[in-house]
N, C-alpha and C positions, 0 to 999 in steps of 0.2 A: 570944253567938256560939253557933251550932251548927252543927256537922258531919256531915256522910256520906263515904258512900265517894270522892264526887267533887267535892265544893264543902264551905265554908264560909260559911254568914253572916253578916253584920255586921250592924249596927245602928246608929243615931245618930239623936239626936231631942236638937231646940233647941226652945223657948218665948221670946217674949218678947210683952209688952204691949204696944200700938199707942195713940197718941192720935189714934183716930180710931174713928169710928163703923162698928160691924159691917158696913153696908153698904157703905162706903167701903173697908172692906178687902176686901170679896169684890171690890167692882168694879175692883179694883186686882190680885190675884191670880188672878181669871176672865181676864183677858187676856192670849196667849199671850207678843206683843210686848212686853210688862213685866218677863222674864224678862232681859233684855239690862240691863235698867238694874240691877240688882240681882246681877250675874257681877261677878267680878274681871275688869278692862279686860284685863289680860295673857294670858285665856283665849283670848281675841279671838273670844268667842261671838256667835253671829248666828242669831236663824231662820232657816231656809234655804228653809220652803218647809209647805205645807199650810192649813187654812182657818184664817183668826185672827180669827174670830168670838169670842163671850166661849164659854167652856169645856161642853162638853155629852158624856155618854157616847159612846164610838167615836169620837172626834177625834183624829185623827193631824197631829201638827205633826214637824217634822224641822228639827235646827238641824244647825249644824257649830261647831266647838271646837277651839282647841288644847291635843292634850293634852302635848306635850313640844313644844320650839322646832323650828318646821320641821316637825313631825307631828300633824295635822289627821283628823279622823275626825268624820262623822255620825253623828248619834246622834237617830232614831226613837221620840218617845215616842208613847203610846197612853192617852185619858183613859177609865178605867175602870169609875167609877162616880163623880157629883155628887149630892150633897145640899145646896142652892141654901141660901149665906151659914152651913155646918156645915163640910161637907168635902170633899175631891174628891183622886182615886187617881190618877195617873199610873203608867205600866209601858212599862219601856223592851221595842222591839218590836226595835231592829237597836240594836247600839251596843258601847263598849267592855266592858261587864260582863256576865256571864254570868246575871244577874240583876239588876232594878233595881223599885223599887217605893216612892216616895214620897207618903206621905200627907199633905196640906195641911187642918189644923184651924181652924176659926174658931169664936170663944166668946166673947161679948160681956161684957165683965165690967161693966161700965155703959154708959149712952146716949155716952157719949165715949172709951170706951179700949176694946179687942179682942183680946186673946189670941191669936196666933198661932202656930201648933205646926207644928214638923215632925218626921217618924217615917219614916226611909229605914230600908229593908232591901235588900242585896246581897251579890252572888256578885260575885266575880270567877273567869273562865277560869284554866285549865291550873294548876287543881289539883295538888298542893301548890306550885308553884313562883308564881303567882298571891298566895300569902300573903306571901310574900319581897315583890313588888310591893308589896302593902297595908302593910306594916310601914312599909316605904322610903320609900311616894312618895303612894300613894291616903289611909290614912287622913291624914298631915298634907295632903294638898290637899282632902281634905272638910272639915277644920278651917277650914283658910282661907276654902275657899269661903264657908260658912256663917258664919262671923266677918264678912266681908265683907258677906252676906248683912245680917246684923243692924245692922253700920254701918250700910247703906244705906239700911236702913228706918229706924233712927232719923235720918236725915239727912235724909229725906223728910219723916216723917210725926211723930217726935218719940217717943219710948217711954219707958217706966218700965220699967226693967232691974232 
């Protein structure tokens, strides 16, 4: 973590192995709609809107999410930089964090299993009191989420954890 005068950062970064070929997972994480199968159902996340082509620099997708029962908010990401079956930067543009920057790795560890990494960095708004949130409620619901996350894919696609 580090601080300034007005934010804080976090950090969190999961790996796990895929049995499935490098290309397979890019083809599977390049597309926006893929993102829904892989939330926790209770988010009741949805694309909302923008081009769901497979992933290319300057792509603006826009979902919606619940972030507390009955409190829904859009959330704006922006694809920032692809390096085709390596990596690719997502940066949230409108949304709940004051900061948001998720990096998606891909690493082939043989012709049959694939490495996938992730490396989020974030703020949250209204500094110091925004921490209190993170403690309380944000970092356990990134936990879950990403918990979920990695069920998912192994429930898909089968992994060595």
């Amino acid at each position: 973590m580090r601080r300034n005068a007005s934010m804080q950062l976090h950090e969190f970064r999961q790996s796990q192995i895929l049995r499935i070929p490098l290309a397979e997972a890019w083809a599977f994480f390049s597309q926006p709609a893929n993102l829904n199968e892989i939330t926790p159902p209770d988010m009741r996340f949805e694309v909302a809107g923008g081009d769901m082509s497979s992933i290319y620099a300057g792509q603006v997708v826009w979902y919606r999410l619940q972030l507390l029962p009955g409190l829904y908010r859009t959330w704006v990401t922006e694809i920032r930089h692809v390096q085709p079956q390596e990596s690719f930067i997502d940066e949230q543009r409108f949304g709940p964090y004051r900061f948001w920057q998720h990096r998606h790795s891909f690493k082939e560890v043989s012709p049959t299993q694939t490495e996938v990494s992730d490396h989020v960095i974030y703020a949250l708004p209204f500094w110091p009191f925004g921490e209190v949130v993170h403690t309380l409620y944000v970092k356990p619901m990134h936990e879950k989420v990403f918990r979920y996350r990695r069920e998912a894919l192994v429930r898909r696609f089968s992994a060595l954890d």
